[in-house]
N, C-alpha and C positions, 0 to 999 in steps of 0.2 A: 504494500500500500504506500503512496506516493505523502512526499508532506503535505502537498496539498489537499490531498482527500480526507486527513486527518484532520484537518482543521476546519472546527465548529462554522455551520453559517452563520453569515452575518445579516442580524433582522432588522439591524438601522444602518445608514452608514452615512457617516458625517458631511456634515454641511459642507457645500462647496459654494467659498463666495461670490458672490455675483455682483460683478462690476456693468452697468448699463452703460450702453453710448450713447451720448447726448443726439437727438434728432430733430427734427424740424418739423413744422405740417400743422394743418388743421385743429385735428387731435391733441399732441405737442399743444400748442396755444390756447384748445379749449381746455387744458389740465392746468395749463397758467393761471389764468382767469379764474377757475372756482376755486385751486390753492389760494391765488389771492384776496380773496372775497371770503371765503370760508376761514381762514386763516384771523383777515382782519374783523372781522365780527366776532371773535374768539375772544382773541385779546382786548381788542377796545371799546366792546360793549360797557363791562362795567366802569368804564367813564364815563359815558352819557350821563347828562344830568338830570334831573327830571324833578321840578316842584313839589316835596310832598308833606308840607306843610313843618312844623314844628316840634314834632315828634317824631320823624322818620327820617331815613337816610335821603340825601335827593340826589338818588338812582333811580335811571331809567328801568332795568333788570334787574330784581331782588329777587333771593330766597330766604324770605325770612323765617328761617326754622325755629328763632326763638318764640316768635309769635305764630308757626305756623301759617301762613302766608309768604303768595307769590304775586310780584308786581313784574308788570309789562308793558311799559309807558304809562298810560290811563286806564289799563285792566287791573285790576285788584281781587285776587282769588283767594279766600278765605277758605277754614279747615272744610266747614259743611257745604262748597264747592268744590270737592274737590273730582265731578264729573267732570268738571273743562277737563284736568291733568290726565282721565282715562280715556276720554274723547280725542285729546290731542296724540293720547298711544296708538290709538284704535287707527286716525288716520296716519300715520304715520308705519303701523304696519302693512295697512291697502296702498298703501303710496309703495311702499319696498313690495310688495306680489305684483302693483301695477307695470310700474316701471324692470320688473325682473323678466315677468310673460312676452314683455313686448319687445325688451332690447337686451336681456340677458342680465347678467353683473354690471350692469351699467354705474350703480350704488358701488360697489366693491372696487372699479374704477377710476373712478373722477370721486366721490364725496365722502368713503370710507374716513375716518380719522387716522385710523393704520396707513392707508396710502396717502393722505393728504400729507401727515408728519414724515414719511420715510419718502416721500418725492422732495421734500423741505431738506433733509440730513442728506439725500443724496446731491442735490445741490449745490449747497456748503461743502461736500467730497470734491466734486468736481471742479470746482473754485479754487480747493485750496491742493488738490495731488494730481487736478487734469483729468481729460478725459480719461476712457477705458484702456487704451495701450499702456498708458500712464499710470493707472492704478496697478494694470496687471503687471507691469515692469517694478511697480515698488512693493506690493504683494509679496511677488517672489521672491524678492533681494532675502536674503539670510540675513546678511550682514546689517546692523541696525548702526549705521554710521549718523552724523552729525546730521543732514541732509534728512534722513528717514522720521530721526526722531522731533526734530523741529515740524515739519508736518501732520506728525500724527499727536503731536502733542498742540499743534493748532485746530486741525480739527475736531479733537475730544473736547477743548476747552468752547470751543463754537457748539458743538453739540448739547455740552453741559448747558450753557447760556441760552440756549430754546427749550431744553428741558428744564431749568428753572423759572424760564419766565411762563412756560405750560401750566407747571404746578401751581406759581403764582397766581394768575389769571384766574383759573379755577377755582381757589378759595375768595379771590375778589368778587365771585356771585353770590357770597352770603352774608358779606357783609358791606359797611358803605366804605369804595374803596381806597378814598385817599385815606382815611382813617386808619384802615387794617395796615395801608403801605407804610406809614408813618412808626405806627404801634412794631412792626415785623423789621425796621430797619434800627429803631429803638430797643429791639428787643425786649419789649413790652408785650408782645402780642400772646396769645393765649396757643398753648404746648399743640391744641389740635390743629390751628393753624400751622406751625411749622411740621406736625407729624405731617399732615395732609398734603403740603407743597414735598416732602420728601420724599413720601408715594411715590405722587407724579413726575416727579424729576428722574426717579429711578428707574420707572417704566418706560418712558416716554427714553429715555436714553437708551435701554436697554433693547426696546423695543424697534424702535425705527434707527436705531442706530447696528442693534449686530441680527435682533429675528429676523426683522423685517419679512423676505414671505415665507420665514415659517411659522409668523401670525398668524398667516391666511389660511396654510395648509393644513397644521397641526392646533389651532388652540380655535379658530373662526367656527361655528358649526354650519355658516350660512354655506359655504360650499356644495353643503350635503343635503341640504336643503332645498335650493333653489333649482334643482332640477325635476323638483316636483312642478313648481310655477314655470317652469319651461316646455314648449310642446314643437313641433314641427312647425309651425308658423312662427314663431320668435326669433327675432331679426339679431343675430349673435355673429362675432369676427370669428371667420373659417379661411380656409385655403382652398382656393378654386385649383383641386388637381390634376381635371381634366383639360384644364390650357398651361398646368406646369409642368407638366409633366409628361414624355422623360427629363428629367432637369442638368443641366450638366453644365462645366464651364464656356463662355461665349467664347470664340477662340476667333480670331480675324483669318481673314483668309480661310474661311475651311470652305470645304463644296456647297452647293445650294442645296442639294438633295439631303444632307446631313443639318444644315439651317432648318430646312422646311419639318424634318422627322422629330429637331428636338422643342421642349415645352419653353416657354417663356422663363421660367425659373431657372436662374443660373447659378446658382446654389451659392451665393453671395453669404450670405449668412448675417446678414441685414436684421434680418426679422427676430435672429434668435439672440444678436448682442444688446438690441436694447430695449427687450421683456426684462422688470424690472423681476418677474417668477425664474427666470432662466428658462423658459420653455422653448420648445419649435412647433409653432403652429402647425407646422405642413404634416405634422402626424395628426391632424385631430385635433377634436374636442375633447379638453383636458380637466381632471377637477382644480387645477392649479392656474388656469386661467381667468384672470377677472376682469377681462372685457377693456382693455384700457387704452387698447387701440392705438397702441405705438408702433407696431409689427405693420401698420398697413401705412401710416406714414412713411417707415423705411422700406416698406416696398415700394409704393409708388415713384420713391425719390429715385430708384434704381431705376424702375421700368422707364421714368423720364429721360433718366441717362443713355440706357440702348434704345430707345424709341419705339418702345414695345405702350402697348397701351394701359392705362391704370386698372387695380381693382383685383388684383392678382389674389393679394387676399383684401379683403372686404367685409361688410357687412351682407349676410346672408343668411336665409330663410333656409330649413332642409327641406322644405316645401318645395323651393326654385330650383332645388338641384338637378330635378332630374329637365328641367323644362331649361338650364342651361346647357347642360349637357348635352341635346338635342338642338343647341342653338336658338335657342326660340327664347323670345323676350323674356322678363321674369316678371311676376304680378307687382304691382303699385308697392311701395313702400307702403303708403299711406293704408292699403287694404291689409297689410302683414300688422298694424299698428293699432287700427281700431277693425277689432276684430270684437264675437261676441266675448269672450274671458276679457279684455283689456275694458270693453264698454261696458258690464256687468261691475269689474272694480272701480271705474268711474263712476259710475252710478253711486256705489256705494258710500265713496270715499267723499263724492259732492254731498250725500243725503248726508253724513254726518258734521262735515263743514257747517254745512247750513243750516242745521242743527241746533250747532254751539251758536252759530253768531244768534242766531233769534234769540235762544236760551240769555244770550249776552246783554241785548239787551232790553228783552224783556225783566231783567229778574229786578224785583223791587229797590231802592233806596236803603230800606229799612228793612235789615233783617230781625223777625222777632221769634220765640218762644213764649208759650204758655202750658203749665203744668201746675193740673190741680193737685193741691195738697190735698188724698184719702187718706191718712190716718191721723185722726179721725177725717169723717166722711165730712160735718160740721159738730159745726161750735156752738151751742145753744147759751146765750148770754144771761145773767141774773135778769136781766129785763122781759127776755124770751125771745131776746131776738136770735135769727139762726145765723150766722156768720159761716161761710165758706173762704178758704184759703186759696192763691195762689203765685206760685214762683214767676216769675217773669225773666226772662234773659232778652237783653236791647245789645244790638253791637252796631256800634259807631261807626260808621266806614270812612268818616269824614277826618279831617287833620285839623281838625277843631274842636272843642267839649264842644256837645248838643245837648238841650234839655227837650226832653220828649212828656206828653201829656197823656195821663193815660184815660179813656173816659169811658162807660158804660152803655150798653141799649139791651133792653129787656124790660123787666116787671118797672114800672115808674115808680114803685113805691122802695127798690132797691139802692143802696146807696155804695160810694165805692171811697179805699181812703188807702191811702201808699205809707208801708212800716214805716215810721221815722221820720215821716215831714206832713204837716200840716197841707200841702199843698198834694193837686191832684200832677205834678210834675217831679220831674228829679231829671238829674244831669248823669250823662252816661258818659266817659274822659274821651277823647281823642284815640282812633284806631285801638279800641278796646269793647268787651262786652259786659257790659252793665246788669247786675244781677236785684233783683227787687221784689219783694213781698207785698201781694196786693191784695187787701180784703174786702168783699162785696158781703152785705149785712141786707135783709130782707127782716124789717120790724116785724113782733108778734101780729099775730092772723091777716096778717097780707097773702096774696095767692101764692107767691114762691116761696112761704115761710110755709105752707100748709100743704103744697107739693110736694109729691116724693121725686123729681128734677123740673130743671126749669132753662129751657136754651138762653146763652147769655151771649153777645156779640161786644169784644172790647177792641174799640181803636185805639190805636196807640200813632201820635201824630209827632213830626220832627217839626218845633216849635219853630226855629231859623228859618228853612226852607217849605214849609205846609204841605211838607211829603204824609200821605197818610195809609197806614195798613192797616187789617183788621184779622183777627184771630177769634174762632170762634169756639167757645167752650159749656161745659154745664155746669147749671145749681142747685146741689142739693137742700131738700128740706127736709120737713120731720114725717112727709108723708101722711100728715091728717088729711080726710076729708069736708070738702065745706058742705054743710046743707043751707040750700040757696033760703027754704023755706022759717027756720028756726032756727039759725043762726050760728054762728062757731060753737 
């Protein structure tokens, strides 16, 4: 038996790095674009200011966890809202099946976080070690000379400096941010803050600086996923092999008849150096591909070069395959796009949109509660009056105290008076919830006193602005009956 055959297989076998070459096109420029855009709304959100009166931070975008509340510009989401925040998941999943049936990993892509930061550190690589020949020439060096180390120890420190400002950014959404940056540079700031920017520094470097796709591969489940939401009409980047193939080097001067027999594909190997996956599209659809359409930019750029015509690989339907093969036109993009699965998640995804906005701004000024106090049912007073109880909760949504009025409708003969103040008002603080005991009193032999219940309607109005809601509850009594004829 040979050493070879002796020795155990192997069930993983180590990463090999992958240096991308920088490319041009379309693609190339539409990845610029949402990096920069997604990138900058990251970071500079929580600077926006936003007026929110004298109790609040004035931030545009908060999570206020301590209050349990989320702001977003002039939206104001409180604990017992928090359908907006399942609404906002809901669509946010039909948007990721929408956008996967119709164009593939399109998400995985261009808008992932994982590729948005590791196209951000790739970047910053190329900048500071050069392109692909260049990294792979300092890669290989053994020798860690003056030249290698000055590099990579600029680098790292570049990378560290996005991954700190990552982590930071991210705890800047919960609280008001010049404040925490002030308190964190003072070393004032509270130990979750800096555990929390430490996380993210860690991953965030770790991540798109050495995983990077073996994110996608090993740790992402969407991979494995999304080929449920994919079908033969889904418009996905493939290798057209029936115009590349047989592929082989272009070589000047050869015969015509040996021109004409071979495929456009000249085995450049374009498409496979700057997949940021390390893949080669021209085997197939891969689970390690995630649509990002660089491989068709460095094709085109080639086939521009020998004069051969674009689209080599492309966006393509396996629908159109067999109808290109054949030569014959391919169906409409536009028909591979809104198809019945993609019109069905739009449908959806609009019905719950429009949903939240009415929900939005339908929903009252004035959120109230009321909860009858049953033990006891009522209070039967020295006088014989019955007195029932109840808790009230008022929450302020406003950046000012509000005093709110609370007032009765029912029995005329029922009267109503709030724990602890002589008046039928009380003040509820500034972006808080105001808790209050309210008692409704029905004198002896009145009809709600002699009732066994009695429907009561309490509005409760915002004195400042004459917002008015109403909560509707019951009154208990002692349950005598009245005889109309002879009397209590």
């Amino acid at each position: 038996m040979s050493d070879t055959d002796s020795q155990p297989e192997q069930l993983y076998s180590a990463r090999e790095p992958i240096f991308p070459r920088r490319v041009s096109g379309k693609f190339r420029n539409l990845k610029w674009v949402i990096m920069i855009v997604t990138l900058g709304i990251y970071y500079l959100m929580p600077w926006i200011r936003w007026d929110r009166g004298p109790n609040l931070p004035d931030q545009a975008v908060l999570v206020d966890l301590a209050n349990r509340r989320f702001f977003f510009f002039w939206i104001e989401i409180w604990p017992h809202e928090f359908y907006f925040v399942a609404g906002l998941l809901i669509m946010a999943g039909l948007g990721l099946f929408l956008f996967t049936s119709a164009l593939g990993r399109v998400w995985c892509g261009y808008t992932c976080p994982q590729t948005v930061w590791t196209d951000l550190y790739i970047l910053v690589e190329r900048w500071i070690e050069g392109d692909r020949n260049a990294r792979l020439r300092l890669h290989r060096q053994e020798k860690m000379d003056a030249r290698k180390l000055r590099l990579r120890v600029t680098k790292y420190a570049s990378w560290l400096a996005i991954a700190v400002a990552t982590g930071g950014a991210w705890v800047f959404y919960f609280t008001d941010a010049p404040t925490l940056l002030k308190d964190l540079v003072t070393f004032n700031a509270h130990p979750a803050s800096y555990t929390s920017i430490a996380v993210l520094t860690f991953t965030t470097f770790v991540f798109g600086g050495f995983m990077r796709e073996q994110v996608c591969i090993y740790m992402c489940p969407w991979p494995r996923i999304q080929g449920a939401m994919m079908d033969p009409d889904t418009l996905t980047v493939a290798y057209r092999d029936w115009r590349g193939e047989p592929r082989g080097k272009l070589k000047k001067g050869a015969p015509l008849a040996e021109a004409l027999l071979a495929g456009d594909c000249i085995d450049c190997m374009a498409c496979v150096n700057v997949c940021p996956m390390g893949i080669d599209i021209r085997e197939g659809q891969q689970l390690e591909c995630i649509t990002c359409a660089l491989c068709i930019d460095a094709c085109n750029d080639v086939m521009d070069k020998i004069g051969k015509p674009r689209g080599l690989i492309g966006y393509l339907a396996l629908s159109d395959e067999v109808r290109e093969r054949d030569g014959k036109t391919p169906i409409s993009v536009w028909r591979h796009v809104f198809r019945v699965r993609t019109v069905l998640y739009t449908a959806l995804w609009s019905a719950v949109g429009i949903g939240l906005v009415v929900a939005l701004f339908i929903r009252p000024d004035i959120s109230a509660t009321v909860h009858p106090v049953r033990n006891p049912m009522y209070v039967t007073l020295s006088d014989g009056t019955i007195r029932n109880n109840f808790d009230f909760g008022l929450r302020n949504k406003h950046g000012d105290d509000r005093r709110f009025r609370i007032s009765l409708k029912g029995d005329p003969d029922m009267r109503l008076s709030i724990e602890g103040t002589p008046y039928e008002s009380f003040i509820v603080p500034a972006n808080a919830t105001g808790k209050q005991r309210v008692h409704v009193m029905a004198p002896k032999g009145s009809a709600a006193a002699n009732a066994e219940r009695t429907a009561v309607r309490f509005w409760i109005e915002d004195l400042a602005s004459g917002e008015r809601v109403f909560k509707d509850s019951t009154f208990f009594g002692n349950g005598t009956k009245i005889d109309g004829a002879h009397g209590p």
